[in-house]
PDB file with one MODEL, atoms N, CA, C and O in Angstrom:
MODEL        1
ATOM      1  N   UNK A   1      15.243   2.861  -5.243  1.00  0.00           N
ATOM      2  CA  UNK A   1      14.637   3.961  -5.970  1.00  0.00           C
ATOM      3  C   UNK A   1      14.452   5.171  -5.060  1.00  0.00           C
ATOM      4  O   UNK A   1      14.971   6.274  -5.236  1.00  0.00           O
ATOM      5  N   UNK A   2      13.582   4.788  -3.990  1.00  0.00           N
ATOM      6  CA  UNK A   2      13.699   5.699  -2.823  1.00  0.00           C
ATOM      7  C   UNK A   2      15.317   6.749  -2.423  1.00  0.00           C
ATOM      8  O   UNK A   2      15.489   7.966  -2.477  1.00  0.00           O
ATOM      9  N   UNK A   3      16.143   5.770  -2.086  1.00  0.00           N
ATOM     10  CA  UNK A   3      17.318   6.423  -1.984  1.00  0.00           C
ATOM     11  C   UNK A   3      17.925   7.271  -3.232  1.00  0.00           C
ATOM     12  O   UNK A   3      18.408   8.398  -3.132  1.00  0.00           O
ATOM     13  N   UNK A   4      17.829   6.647  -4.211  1.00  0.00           N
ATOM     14  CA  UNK A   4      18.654   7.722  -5.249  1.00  0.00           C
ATOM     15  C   UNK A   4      17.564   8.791  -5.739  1.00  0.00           C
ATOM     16  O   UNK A   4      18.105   9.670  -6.410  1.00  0.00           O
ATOM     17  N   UNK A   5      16.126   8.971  -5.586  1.00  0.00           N
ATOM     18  CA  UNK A   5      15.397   9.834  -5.610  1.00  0.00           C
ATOM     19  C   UNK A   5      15.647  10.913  -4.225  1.00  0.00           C
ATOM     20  O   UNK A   5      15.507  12.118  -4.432  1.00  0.00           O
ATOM     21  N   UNK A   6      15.857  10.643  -3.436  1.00  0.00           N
ATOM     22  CA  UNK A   6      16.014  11.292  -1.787  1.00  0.00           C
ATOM     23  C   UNK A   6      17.821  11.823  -2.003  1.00  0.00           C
ATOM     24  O   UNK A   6      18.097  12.802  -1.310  1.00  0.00           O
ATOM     25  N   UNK A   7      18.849  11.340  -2.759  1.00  0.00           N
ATOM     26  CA  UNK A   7      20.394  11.600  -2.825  1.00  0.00           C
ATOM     27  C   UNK A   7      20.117  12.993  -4.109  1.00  0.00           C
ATOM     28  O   UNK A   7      20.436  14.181  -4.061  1.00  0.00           O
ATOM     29  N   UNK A   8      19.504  12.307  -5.021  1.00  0.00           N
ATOM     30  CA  UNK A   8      19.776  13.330  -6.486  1.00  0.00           C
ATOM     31  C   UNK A   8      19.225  14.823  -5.862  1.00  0.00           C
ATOM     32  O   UNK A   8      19.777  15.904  -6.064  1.00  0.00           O
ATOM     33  N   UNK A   9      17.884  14.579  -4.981  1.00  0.00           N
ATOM     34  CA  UNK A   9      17.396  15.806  -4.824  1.00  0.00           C
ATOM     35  C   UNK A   9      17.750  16.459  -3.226  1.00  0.00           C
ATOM     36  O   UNK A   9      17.021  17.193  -2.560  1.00  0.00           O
ATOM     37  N   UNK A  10      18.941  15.995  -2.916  1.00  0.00           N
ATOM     38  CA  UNK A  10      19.780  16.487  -1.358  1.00  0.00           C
ATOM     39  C   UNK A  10      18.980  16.512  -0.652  1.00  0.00           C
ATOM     40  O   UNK A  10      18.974  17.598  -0.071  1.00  0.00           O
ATOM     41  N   UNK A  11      17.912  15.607  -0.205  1.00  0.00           N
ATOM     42  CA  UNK A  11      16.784  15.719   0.702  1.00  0.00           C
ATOM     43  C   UNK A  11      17.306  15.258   2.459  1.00  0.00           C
ATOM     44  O   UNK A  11      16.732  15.205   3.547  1.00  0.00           O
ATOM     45  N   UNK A  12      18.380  15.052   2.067  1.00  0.00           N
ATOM     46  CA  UNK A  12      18.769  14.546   3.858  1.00  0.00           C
ATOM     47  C   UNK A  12      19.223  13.212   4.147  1.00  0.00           C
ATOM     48  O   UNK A  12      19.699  12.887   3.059  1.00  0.00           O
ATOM     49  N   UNK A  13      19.384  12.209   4.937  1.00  0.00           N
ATOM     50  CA  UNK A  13      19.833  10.861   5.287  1.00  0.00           C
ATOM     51  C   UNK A  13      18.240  10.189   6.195  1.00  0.00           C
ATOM     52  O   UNK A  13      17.369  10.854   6.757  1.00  0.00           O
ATOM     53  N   UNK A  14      18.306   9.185   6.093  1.00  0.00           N
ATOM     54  CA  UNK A  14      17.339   8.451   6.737  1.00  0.00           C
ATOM     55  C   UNK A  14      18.300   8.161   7.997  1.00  0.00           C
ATOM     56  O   UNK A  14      19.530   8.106   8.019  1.00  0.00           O
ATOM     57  N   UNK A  15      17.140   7.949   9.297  1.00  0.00           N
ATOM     58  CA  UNK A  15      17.242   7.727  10.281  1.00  0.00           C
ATOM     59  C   UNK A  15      16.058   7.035  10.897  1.00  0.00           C
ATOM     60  O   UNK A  15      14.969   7.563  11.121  1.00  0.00           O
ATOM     61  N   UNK A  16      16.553   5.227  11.257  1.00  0.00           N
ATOM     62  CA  UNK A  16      15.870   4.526  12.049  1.00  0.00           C
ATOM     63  C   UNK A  16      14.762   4.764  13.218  1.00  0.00           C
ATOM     64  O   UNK A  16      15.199   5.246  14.262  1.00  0.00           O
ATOM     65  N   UNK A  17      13.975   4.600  13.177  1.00  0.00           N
ATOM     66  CA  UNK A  17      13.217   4.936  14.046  1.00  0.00           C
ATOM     67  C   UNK A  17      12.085   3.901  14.891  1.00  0.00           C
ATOM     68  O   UNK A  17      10.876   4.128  14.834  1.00  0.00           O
ATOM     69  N   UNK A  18      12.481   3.099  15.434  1.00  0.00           N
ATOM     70  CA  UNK A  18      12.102   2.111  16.746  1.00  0.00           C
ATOM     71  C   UNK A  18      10.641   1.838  16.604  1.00  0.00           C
ATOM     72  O   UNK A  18      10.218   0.703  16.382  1.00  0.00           O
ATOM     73  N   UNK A  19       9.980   2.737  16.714  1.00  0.00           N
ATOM     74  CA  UNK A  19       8.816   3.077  17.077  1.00  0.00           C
ATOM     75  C   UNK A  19       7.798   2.370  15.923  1.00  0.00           C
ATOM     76  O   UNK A  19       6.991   1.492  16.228  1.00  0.00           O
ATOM     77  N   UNK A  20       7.976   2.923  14.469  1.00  0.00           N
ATOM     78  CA  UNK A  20       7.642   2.620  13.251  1.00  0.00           C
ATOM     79  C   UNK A  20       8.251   1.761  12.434  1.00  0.00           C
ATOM     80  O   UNK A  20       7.803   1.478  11.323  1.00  0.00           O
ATOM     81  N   UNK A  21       9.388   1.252  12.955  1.00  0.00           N
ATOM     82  CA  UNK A  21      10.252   0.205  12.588  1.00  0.00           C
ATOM     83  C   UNK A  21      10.474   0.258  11.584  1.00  0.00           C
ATOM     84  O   UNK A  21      10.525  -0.780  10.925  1.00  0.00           O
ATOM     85  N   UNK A  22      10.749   1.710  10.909  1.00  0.00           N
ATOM     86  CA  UNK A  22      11.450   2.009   9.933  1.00  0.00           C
ATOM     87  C   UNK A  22      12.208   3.157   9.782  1.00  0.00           C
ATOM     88  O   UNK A  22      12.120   4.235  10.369  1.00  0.00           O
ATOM     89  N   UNK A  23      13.283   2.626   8.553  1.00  0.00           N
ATOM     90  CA  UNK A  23      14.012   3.782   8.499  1.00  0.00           C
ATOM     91  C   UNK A  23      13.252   5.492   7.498  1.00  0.00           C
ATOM     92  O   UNK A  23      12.743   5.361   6.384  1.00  0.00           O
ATOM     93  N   UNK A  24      13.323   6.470   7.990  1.00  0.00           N
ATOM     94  CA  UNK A  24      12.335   7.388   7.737  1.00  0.00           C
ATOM     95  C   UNK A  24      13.364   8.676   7.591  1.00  0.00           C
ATOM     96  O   UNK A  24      14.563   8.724   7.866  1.00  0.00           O
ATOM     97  N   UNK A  25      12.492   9.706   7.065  1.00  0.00           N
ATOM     98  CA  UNK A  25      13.014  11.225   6.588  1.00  0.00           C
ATOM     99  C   UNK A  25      11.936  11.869   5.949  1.00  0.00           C
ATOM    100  O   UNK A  25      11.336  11.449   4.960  1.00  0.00           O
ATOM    101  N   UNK A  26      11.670  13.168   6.719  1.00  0.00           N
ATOM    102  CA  UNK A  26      10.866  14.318   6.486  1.00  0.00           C
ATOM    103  C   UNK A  26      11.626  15.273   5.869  1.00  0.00           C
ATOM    104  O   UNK A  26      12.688  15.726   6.294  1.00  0.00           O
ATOM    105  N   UNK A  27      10.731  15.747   4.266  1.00  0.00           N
ATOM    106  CA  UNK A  27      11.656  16.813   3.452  1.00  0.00           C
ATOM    107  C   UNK A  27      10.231  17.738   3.451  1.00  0.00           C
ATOM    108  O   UNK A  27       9.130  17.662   3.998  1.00  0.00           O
ATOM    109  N   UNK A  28      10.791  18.492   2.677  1.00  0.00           N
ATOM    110  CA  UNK A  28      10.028  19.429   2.320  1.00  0.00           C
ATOM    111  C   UNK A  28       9.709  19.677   0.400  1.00  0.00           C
ATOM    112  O   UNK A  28      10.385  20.364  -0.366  1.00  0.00           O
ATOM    113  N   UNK A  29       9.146  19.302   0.254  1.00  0.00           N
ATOM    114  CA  UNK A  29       9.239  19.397  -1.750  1.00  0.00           C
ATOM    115  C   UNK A  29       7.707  20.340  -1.977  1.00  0.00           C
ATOM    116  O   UNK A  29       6.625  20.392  -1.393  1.00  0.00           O
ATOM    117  N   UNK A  30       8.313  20.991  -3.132  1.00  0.00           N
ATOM    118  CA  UNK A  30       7.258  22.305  -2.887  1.00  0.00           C
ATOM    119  C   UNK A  30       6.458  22.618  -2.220  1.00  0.00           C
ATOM    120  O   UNK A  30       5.313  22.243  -2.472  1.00  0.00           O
ATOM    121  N   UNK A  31       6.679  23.310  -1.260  1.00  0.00           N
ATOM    122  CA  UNK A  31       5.972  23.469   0.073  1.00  0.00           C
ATOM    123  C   UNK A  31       5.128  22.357   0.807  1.00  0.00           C
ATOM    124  O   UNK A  31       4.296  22.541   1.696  1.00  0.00           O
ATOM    125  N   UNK A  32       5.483  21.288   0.301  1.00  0.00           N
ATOM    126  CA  UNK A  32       4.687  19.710   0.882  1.00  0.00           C
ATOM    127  C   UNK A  32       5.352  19.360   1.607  1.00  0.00           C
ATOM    128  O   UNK A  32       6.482  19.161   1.161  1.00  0.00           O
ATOM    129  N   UNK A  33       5.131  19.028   3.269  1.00  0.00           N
ATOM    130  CA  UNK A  33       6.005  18.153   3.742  1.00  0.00           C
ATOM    131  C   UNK A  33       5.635  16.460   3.467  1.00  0.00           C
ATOM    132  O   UNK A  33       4.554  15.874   3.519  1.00  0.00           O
ATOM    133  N   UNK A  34       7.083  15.939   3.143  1.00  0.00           N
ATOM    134  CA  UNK A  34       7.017  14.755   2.608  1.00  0.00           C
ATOM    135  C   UNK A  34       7.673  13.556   3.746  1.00  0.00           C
ATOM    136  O   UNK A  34       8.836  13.622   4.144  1.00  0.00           O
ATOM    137  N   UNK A  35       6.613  12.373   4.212  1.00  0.00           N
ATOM    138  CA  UNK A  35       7.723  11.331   4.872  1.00  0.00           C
ATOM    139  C   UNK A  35       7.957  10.590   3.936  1.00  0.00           C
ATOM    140  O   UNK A  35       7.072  10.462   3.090  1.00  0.00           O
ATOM    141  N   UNK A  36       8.997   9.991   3.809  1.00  0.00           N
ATOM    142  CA  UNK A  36       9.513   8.883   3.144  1.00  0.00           C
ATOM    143  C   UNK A  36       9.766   8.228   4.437  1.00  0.00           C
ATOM    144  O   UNK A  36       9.941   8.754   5.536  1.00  0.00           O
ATOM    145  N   UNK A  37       9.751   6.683   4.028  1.00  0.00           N
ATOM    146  CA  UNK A  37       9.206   5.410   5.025  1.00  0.00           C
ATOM    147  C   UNK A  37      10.103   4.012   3.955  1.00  0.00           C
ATOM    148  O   UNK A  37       9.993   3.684   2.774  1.00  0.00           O
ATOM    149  N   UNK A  38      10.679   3.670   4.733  1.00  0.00           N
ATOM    150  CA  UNK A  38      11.802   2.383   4.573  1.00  0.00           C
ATOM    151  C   UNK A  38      11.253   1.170   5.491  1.00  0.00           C
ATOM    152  O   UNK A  38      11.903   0.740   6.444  1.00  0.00           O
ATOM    153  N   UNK A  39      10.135   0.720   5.150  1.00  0.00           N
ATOM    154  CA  UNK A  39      10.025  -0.223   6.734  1.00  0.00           C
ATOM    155  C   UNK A  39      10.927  -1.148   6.413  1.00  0.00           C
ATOM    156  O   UNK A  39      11.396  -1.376   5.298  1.00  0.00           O
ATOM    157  N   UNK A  40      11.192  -1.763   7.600  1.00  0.00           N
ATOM    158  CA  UNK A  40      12.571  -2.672   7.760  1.00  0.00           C
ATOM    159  C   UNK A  40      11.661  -4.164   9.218  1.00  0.00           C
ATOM    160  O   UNK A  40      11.858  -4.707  10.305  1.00  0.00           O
ATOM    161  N   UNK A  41      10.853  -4.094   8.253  1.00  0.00           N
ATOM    162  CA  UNK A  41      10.041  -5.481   8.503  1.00  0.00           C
ATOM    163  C   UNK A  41      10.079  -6.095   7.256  1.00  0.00           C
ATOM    164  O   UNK A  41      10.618  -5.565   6.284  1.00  0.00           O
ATOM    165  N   UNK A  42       9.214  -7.832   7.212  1.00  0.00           N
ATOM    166  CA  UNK A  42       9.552  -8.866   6.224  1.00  0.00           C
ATOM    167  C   UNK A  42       8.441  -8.092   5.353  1.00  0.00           C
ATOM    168  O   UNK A  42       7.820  -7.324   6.087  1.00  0.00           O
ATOM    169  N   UNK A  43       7.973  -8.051   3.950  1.00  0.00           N
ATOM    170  CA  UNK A  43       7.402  -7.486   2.882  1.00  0.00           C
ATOM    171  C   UNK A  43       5.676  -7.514   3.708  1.00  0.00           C
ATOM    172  O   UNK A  43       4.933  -6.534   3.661  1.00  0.00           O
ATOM    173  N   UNK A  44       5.408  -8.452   4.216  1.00  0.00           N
ATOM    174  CA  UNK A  44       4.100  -9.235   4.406  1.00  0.00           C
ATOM    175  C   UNK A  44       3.844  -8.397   5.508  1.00  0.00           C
ATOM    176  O   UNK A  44       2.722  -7.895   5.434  1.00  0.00           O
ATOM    177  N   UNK A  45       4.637  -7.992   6.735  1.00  0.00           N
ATOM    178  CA  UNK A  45       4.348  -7.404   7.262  1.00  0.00           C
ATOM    179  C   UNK A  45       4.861  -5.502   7.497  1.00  0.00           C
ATOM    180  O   UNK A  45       5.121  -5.064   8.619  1.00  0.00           O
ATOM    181  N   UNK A  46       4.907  -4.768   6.439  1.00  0.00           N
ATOM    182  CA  UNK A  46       5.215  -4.128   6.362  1.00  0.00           C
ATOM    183  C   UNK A  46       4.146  -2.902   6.633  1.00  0.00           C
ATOM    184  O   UNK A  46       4.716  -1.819   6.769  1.00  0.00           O
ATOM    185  N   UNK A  47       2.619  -2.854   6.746  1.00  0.00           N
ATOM    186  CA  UNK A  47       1.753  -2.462   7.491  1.00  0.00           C
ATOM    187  C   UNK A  47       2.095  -2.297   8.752  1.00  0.00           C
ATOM    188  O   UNK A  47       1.815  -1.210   9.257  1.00  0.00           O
ATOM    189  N   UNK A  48       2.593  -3.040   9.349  1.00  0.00           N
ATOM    190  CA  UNK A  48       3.304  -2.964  10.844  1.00  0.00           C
ATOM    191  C   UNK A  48       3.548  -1.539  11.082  1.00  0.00           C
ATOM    192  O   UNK A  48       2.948  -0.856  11.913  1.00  0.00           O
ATOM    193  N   UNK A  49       4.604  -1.085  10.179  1.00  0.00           N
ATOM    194  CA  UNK A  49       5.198   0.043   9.896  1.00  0.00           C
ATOM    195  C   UNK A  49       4.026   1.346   9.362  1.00  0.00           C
ATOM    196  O   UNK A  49       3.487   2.285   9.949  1.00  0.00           O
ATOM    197  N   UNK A  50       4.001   0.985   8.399  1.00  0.00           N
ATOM    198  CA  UNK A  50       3.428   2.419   7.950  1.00  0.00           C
ATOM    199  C   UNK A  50       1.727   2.669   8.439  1.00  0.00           C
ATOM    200  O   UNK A  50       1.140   3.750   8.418  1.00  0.00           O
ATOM    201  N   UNK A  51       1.125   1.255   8.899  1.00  0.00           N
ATOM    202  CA  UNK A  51      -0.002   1.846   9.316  1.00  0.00           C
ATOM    203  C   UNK A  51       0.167   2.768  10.715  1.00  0.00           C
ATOM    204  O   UNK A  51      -0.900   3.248  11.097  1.00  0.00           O
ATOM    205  N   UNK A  52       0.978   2.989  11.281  1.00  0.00           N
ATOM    206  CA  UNK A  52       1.021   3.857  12.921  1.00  0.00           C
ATOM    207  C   UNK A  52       1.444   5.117  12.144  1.00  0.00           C
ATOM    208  O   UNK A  52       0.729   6.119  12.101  1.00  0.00           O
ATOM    209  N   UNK A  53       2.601   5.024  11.550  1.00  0.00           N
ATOM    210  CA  UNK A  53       2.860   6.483  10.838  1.00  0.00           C
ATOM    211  C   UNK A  53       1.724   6.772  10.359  1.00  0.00           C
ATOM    212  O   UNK A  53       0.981   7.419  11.097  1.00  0.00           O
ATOM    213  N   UNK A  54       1.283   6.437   9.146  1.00  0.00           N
ATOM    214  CA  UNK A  54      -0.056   6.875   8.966  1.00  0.00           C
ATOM    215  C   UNK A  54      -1.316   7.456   9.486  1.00  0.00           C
ATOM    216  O   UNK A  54      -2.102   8.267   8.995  1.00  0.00           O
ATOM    217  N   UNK A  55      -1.284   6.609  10.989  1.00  0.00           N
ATOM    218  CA  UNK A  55      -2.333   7.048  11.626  1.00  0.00           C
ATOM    219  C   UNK A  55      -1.722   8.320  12.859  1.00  0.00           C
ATOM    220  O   UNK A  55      -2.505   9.217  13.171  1.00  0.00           O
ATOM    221  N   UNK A  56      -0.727   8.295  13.299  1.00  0.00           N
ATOM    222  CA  UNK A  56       0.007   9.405  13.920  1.00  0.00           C
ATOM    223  C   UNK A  56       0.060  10.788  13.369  1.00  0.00           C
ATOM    224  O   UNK A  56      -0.239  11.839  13.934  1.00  0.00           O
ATOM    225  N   UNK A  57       0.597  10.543  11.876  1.00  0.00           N
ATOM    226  CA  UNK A  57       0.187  12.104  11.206  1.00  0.00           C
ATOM    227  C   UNK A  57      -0.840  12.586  10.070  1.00  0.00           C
ATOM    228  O   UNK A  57      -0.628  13.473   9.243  1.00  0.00           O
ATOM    229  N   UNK A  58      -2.128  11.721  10.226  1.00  0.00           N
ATOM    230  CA  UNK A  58      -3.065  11.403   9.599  1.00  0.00           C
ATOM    231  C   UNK A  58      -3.163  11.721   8.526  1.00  0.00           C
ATOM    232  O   UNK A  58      -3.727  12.704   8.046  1.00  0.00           O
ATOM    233  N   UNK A  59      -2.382  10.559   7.856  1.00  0.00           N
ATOM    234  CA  UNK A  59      -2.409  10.628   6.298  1.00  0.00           C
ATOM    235  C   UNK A  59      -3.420   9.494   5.859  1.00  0.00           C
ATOM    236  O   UNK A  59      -3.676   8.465   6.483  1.00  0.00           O
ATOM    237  N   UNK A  60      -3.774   9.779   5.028  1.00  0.00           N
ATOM    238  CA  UNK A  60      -4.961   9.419   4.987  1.00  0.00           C
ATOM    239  C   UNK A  60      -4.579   8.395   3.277  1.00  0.00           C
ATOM    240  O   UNK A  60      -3.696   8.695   2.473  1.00  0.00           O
ATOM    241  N   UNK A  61      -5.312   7.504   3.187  1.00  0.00           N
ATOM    242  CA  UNK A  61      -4.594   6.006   2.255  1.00  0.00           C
ATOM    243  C   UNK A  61      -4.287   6.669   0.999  1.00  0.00           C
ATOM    244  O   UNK A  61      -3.426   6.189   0.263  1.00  0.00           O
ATOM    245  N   UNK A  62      -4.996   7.867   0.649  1.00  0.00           N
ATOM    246  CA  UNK A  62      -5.090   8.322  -0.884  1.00  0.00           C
ATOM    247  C   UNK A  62      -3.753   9.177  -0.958  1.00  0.00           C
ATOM    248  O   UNK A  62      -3.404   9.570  -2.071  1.00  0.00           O
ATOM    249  N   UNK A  63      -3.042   9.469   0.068  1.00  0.00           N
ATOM    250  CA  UNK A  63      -2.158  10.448  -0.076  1.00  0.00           C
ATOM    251  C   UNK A  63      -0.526   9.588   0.342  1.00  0.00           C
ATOM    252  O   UNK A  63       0.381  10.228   0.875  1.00  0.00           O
ATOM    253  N   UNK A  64      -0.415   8.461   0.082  1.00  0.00           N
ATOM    254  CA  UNK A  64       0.212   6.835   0.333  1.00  0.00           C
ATOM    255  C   UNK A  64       0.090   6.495  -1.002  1.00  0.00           C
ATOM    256  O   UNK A  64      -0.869   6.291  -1.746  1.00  0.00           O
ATOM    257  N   UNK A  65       1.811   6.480  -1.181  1.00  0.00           N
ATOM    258  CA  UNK A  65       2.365   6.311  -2.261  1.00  0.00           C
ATOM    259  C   UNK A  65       3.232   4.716  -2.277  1.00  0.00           C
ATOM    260  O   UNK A  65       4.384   5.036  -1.984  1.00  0.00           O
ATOM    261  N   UNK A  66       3.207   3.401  -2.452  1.00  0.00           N
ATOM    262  CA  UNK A  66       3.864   2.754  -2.448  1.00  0.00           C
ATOM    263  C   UNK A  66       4.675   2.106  -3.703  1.00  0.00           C
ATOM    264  O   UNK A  66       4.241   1.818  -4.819  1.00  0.00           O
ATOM    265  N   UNK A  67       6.275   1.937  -3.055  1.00  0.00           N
ATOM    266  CA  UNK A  67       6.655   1.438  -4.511  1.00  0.00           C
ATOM    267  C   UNK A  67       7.856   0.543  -3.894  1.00  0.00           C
ATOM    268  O   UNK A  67       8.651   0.667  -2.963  1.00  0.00           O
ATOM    269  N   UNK A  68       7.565  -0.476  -4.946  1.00  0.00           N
ATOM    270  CA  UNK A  68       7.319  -2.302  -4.584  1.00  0.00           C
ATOM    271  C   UNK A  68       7.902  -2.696  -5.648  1.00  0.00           C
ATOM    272  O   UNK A  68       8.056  -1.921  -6.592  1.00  0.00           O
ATOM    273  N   UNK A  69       8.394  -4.176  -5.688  1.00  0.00           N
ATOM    274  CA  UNK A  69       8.772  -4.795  -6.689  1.00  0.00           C
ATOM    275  C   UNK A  69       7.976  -5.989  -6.692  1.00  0.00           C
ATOM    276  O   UNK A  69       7.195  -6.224  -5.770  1.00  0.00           O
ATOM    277  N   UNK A  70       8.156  -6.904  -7.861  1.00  0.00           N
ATOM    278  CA  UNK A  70       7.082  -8.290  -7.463  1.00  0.00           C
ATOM    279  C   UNK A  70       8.554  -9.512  -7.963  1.00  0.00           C
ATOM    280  O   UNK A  70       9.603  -9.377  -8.594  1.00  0.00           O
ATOM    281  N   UNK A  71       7.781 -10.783  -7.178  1.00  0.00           N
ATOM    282  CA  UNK A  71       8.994 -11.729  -7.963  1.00  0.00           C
ATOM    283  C   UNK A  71       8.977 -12.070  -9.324  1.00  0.00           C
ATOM    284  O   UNK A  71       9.955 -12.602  -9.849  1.00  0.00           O
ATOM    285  N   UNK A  72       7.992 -11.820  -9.914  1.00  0.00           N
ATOM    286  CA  UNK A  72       7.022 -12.365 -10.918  1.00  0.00           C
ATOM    287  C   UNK A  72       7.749 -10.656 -12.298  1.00  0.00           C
ATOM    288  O   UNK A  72       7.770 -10.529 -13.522  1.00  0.00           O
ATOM    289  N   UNK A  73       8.108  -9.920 -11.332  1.00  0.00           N
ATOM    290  CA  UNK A  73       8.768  -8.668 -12.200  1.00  0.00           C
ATOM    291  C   UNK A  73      10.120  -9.108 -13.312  1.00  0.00           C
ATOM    292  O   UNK A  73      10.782 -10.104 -13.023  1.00  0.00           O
ATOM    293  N   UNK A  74      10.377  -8.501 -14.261  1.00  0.00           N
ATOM    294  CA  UNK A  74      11.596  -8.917 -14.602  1.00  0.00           C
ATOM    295  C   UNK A  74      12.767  -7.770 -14.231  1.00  0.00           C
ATOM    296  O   UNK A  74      12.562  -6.569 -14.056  1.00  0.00           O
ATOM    297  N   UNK A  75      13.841  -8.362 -14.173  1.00  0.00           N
ATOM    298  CA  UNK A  75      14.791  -7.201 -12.928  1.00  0.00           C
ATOM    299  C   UNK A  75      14.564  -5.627 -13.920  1.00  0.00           C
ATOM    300  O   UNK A  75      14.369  -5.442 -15.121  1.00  0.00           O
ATOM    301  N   UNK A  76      14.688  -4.802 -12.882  1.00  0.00           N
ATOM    302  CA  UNK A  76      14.762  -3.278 -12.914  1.00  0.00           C
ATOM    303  C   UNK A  76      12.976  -2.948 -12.649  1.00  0.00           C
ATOM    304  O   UNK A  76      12.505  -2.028 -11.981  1.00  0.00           O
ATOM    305  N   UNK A  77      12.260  -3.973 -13.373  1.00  0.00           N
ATOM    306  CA  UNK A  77      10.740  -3.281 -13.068  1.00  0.00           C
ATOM    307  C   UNK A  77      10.371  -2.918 -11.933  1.00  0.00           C
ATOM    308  O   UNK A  77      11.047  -3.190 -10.940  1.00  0.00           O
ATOM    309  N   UNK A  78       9.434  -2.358 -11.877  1.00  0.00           N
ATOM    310  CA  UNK A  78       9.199  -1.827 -10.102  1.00  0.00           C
ATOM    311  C   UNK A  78       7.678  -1.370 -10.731  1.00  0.00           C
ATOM    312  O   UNK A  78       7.359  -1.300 -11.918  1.00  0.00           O
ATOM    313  N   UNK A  79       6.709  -1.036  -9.312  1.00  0.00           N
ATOM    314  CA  UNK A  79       5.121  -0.884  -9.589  1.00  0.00           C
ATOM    315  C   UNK A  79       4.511   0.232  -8.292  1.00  0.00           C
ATOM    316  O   UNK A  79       4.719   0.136  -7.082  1.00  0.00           O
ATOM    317  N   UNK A  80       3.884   1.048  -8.868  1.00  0.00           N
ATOM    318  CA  UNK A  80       4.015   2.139  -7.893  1.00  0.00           C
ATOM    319  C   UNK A  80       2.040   2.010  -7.512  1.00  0.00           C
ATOM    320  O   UNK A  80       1.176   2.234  -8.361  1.00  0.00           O
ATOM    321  N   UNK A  81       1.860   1.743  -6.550  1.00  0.00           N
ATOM    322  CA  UNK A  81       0.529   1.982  -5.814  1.00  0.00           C
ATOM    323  C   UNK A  81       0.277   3.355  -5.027  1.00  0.00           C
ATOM    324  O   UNK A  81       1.043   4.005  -4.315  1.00  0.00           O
ATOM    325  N   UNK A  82      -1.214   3.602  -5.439  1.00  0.00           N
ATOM    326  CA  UNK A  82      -1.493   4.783  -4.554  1.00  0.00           C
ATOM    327  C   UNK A  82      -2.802   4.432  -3.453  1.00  0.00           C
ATOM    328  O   UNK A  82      -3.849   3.922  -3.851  1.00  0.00           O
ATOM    329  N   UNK A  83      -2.569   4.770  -2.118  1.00  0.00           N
ATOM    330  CA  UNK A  83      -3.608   3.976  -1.483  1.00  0.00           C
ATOM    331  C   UNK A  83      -2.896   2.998  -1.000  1.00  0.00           C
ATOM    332  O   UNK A  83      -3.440   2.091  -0.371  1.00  0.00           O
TER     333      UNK A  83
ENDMDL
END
């Protein structure tokens, strides 16, 4: 979802990043700068990832957008958390 939302609107390519152990890209969408965050850890530990980003450019939980699938989903559903 991420990717074809980030392709339709020419926002740029993701690029890996070591540190946050995810793949990541900073756009700009109406004057907001936006990260998008790919962690590329197992689901469970995927805090790994976005809690350092988070705390590096202090975003703060309310402004943390997550979107997830469940097994329990039936295919195509998806569930978007804020916080």
């Amino acid at each position: 979802m991420i990717d074809t939302f980030v392709d339709i609107n020419k926002l740029g390519s993701f690029s890996y990043d070591s540190k946050y152990k995810s793949e990541l890209l900073t756009a700009t969408i109406d004057d907001e700068k936006v990260i998008f965050c790919k962690p590329q850890t197992y689901m469970n530990r995927s805090g790994d990832a976005v809690a350092p980003l988070a705390q590096f450019y202090k975003i703060t939980p309310k402004d943390i957008i997550v979107i997830h699938d469940e097994i329990d989903f039936v295919t195509g559903r998806i569930a978007l958390k804020v916080g």
